[in-house]
N, C-alpha and C positions, 0 to 999 in steps of 0.2 A: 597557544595550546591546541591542540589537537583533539575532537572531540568526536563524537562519531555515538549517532543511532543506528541501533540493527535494527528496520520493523519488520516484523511478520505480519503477513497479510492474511487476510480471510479467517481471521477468528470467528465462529460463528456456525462458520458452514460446517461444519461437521461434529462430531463426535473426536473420532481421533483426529482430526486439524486440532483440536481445539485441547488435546492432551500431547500434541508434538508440539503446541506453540508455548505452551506453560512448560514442559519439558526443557524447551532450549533458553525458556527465563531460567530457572531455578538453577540446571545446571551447563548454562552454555554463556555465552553474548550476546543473547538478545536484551531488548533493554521494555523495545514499545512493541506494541498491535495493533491492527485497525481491524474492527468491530462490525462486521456483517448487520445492520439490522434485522434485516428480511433472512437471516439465516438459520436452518432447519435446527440447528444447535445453541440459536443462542440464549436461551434460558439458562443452558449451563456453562457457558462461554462468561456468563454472568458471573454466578454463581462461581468458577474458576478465579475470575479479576478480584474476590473480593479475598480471596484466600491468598493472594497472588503480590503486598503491597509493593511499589515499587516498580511496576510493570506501569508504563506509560499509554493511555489508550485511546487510541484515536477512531471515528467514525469511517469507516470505509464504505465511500456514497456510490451506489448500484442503480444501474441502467442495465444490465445485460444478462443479471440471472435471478429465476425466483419468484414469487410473487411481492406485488406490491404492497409495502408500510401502509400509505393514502389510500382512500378511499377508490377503488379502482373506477368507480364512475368519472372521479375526475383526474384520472392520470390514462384515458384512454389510448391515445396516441402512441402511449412508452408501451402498451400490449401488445403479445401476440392473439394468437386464438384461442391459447389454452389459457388467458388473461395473466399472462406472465412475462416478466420483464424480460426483453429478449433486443439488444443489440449490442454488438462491438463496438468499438471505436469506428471501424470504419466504417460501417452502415452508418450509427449514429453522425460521423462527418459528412455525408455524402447525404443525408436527410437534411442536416443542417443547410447545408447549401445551396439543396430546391426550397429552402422554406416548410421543408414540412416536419420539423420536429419543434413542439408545442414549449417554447423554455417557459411557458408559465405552469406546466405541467410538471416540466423537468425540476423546478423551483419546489413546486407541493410537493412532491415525492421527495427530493432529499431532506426537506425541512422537514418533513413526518418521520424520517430517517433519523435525522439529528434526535428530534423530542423524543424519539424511541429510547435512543441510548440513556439521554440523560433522563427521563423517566425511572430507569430503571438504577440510576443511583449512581452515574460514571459522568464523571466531570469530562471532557471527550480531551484532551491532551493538543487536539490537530484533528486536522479534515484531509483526508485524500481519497483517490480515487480507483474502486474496481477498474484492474486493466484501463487503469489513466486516464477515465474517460473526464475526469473533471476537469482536464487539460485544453478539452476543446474550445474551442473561438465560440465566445458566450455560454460558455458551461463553467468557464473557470472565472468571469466573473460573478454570477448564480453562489459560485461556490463560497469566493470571497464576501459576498453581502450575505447567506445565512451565516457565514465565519462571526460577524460583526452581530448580526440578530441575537446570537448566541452565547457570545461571549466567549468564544473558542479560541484562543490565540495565536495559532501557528495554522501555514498549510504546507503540503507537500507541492513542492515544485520540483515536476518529474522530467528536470533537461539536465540529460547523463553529461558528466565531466568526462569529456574524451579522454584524457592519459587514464584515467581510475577504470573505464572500460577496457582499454588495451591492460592493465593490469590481471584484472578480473576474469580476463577472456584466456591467462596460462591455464595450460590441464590439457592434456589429451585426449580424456574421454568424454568428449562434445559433438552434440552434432553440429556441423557446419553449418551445417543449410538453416540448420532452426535459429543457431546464433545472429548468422547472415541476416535474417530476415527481420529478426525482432533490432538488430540493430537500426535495420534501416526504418524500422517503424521510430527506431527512440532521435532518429536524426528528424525522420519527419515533424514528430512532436518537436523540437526544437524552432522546424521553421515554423511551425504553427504559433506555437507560444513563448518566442525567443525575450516577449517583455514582459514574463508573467513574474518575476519577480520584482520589477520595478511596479507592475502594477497594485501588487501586495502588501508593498513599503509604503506606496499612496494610499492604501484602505488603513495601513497601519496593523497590518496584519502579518507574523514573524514566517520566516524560511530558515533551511539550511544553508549554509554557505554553497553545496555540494550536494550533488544527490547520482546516486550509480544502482545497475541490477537490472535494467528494462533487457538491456540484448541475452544477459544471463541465465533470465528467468527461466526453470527447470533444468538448467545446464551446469550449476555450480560444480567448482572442483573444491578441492583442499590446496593445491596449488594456486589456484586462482584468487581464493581467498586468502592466504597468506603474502601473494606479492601484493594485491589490493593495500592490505595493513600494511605494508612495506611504504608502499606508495602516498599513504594517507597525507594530504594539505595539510596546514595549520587552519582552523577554522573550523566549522563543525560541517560534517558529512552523513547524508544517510544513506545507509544500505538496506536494500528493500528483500525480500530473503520470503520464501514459500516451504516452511519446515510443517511436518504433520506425519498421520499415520493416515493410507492409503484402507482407510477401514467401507466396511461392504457399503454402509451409506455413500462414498466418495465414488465408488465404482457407479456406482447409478446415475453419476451427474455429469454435465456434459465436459468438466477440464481437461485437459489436455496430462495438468500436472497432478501425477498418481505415484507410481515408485519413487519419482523425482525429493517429493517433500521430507520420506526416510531418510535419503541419502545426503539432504541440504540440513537435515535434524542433527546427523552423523556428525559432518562437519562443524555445525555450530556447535555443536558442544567436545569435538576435538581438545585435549587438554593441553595438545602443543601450540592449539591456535590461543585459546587461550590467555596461556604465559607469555604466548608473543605479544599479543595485545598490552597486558600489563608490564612487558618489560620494554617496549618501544613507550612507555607512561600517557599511553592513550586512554583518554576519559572516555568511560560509557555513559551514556546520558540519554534523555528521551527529548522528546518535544517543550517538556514544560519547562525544564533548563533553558532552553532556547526564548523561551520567552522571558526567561527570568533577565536573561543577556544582553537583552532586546534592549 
């Protein structure tokens, strides 16, 4: 069987992210979302999930924007000067490697992260990571032991399925270079964390069979996603997808992805992609299927 999550990412952060991601549930193929704690919208991101049943929701654990969930006394090291969470992946790797990023800090901040969500009345579906960073060498174990703390069943394991990239990457209107780039970021991540899903099976903790979207990110087509569905494994697959409205709060923040989100909104709820999807008899499903599988 053929199974296949769409999640949307960055629930939370905004106003209109957070009316394009419940847009592409109700009327597209999204299925799941991952849950900004620290995001300037998430009381209504909340408040959205609960009117929303059927929408999968998982915790999306932050290092690189925002201010901090924890007690910023004791998450020093993840601040910048304006006491806000501030690193990429590749700072964050490149700290990790002299020694100077604090994983017992890293640990409080996403575990105050996790209590946030479910605090607020959302059972978390899965754990994954802002701009993948739960991926790195000792962040994606962190991630996997509050998985277990938790009781959260599933995590995102972000190593793209090469043929399902080459699919995804049809369409014209891309830019190269951005593609290029995040490609070779999602190869990296690969050699970085090429055993994160045997190490997940050992916590006892569920995956996707497949997971695709890192090189695509802000560059979606309609062609791209259709030969993607073309191409879909047997087994279950996620596709990771940045649908929203580019509203004045998103202009003020530092992403890259802005018009992008309308245009990936557009597509996902496409009525030809759609029908494709249910007439190729692909199952949408979320994370907690996956665990139910398990």
């Amino acid at each position: 069987m053929k199974n296949l999550i769409v999640n949307a990412d960055d629930l939370g952060w905004t106003e209109g992210v957070n009316r394009g991601i419940l847009e592409a549930f109700h009327h597209g193929i999204v299925t799941s979302a991952s849950l900004l704690a620290n995001g300037a919208a998430f009381a209504s991101a909340v408040e959205a999930v609960r009117s929303a049943p059927g929408l999968g929701v998982g915790v999306h654990l932050n290092l690189s924007d925002g201010p901090p969930v924890a007690d910023c006394i004791i998450v020093t090291s993840l601040l910048n000067t304006n006491g806000e969470l501030a690193g990429g992946p590749e700072s964050l790797l490149f700290r990790r490697a002299r020694g100077g990023l604090a994983l017992a800090e890293v640990e409080s901040e996403w575990d105050a992260q996790i209590q946030k969500v479910r605090d607020a009345g959302i059972a978390p579906t899965h754990l994954d990571g802002h701009k993948h960073v739960h991926m790195l060498p000792g962040l994606f174990e962190i991630a996997l032991r509050l998985a277990k703390r938790h009781d959260v069943g599933a995590i995102r394991v972000s190593l793209e399925e090469s043929s399902l990239r080459a699919a995804l990457s049809a369409g014209s209107k891309q830019n190269a270079a951005v593609v290029i780039k995040q490609g070779v970021q999602a190869r990296g991540l690969k050699l970085l964390a090429r055993d994160a899903r045997e190490q997940a099976e050992r916590a006892g903790i569920s995956t996707t069979d497949y997971f695709c979207g890192i090189a695509q990110t802000g560059e979606l087509t309609r062609e791209g996603l259709e030969q993607f569905v073309k191409s879909l494994p047997e087994g279950a697959t996620e596709l990771v997808c940045h649908p929203g409205y580019a509203d004045a709060a998103l202009r003020k923040t530092p992403t890259r992805l802005q018009d992008s989100r309308q245009t990936e909104l557009q597509i996902l709820t496409d009525t030809g992609i759609r029908n494709l999807v249910a007439s190729l008899g692909i199952r949408l499903i979320d994370y907690g299927f996956v665990v139910q599988e398990a």
